[in-house]
C-alpha positions in Angstrom: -9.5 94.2 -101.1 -8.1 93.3 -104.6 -9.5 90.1 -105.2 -12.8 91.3 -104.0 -13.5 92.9 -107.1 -12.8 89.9 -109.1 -15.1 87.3 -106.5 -18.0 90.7 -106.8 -17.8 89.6 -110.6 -18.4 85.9 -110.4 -20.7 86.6 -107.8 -22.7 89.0 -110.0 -22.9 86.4 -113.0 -23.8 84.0 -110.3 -26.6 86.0 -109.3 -27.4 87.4 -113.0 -27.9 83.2 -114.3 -30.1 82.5 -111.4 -32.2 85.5 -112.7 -32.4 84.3 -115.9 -33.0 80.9 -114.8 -36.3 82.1 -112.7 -37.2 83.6 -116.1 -37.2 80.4 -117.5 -38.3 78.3 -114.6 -41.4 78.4 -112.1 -39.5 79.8 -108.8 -41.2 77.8 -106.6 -39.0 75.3 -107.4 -35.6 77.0 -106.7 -36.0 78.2 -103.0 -32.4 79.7 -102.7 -33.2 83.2 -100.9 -31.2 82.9 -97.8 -28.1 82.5 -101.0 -29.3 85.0 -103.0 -29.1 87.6 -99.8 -25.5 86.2 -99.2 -24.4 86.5 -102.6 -26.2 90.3 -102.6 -24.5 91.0 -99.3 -21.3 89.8 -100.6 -21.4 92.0 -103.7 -22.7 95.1 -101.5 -19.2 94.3 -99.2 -17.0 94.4 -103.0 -19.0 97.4 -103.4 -17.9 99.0 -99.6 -22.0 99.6 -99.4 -23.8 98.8 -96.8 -27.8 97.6 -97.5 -30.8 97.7 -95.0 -32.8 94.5 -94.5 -35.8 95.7 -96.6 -33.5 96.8 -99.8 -31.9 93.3 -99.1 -35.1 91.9 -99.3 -36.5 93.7 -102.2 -33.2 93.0 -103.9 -33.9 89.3 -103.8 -37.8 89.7 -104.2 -39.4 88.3 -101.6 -41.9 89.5 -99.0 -40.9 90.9 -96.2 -42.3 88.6 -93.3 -40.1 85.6 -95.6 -36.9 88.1 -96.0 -36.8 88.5 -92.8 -37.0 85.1 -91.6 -34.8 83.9 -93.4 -32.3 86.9 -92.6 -33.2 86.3 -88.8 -31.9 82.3 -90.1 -28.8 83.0 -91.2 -28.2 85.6 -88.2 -29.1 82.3 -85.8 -26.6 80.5 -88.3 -23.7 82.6 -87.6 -24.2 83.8 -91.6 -25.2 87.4 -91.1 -24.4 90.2 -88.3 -26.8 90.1 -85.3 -28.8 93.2 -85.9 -31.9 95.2 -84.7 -34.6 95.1 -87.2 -34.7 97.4 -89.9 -31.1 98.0 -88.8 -27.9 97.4 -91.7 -27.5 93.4 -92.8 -23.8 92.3 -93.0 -21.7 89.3 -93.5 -19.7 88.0 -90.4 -16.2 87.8 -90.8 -16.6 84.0 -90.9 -19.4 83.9 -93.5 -17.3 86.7 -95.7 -14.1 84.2 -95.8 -16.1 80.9 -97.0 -17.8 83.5 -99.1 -14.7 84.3 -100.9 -13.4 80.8 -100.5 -16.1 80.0 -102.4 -16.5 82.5 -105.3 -12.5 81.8 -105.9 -13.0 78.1 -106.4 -16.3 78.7 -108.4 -14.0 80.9 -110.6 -11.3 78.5 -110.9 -14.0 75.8 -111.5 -15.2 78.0 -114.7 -12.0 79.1 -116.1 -11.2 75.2 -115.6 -14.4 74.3 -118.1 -13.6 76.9 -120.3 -10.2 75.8 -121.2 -11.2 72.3 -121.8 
């Protein structure tokens, strides 16, 4: 989809700031995985790749007894694909429209800043 590749670049500079901000900061205090995976998983749909749960969780850098916990969390949540383990992660159909329902308004919102 079209617009995809413009939401995979807001969702990339989303995802590149909260890198440089766990530079910065100690990251205990920004305990975000579960987004960082649906921001990566978002980015990896843009991409038309699909990503197996321990590149997913290398990708956001956690363990892998805490990635996939919180991957089997947002499966329970209706967030990510029921899967076996070890098995492709993917965004449900739901989670991939307020995904780009999202990105688009965090877009707007930035273009809105900027031309203020």
């Amino acid at each position: 989809m079209t617009g995809d590749q413009r939401r995979r670049k807001t969702a990339m500079a989303i995802l590149a700031v909260r890198q440089v901000r766990c530079q910065l900061f100690p990251s205990e205090i920004f305990d975000e995985h579960a987004w960082t995976m649906l921001l990566q998983l978002f980015v990896n749909l843009a991409d038309n790749q699909t990503t197996t749960e321990n590149i997913l969780v290398h990708n956001v850098g956690v363990s892998v007894g805490v990635g996939q916990r919180w991957i089997a969390h947002l499966v329970k949540d209706g967030q990510v694909v029921s899967r076996e383990s070890g098995d492709d992660v993917a965004l449900t159909g739901d989670a991939i429209g307020r995904m780009r329902s999202f990105l688009d308004l965090a877009a707007n919102e930035a273009h809105e800043i900027e031309a203020n």
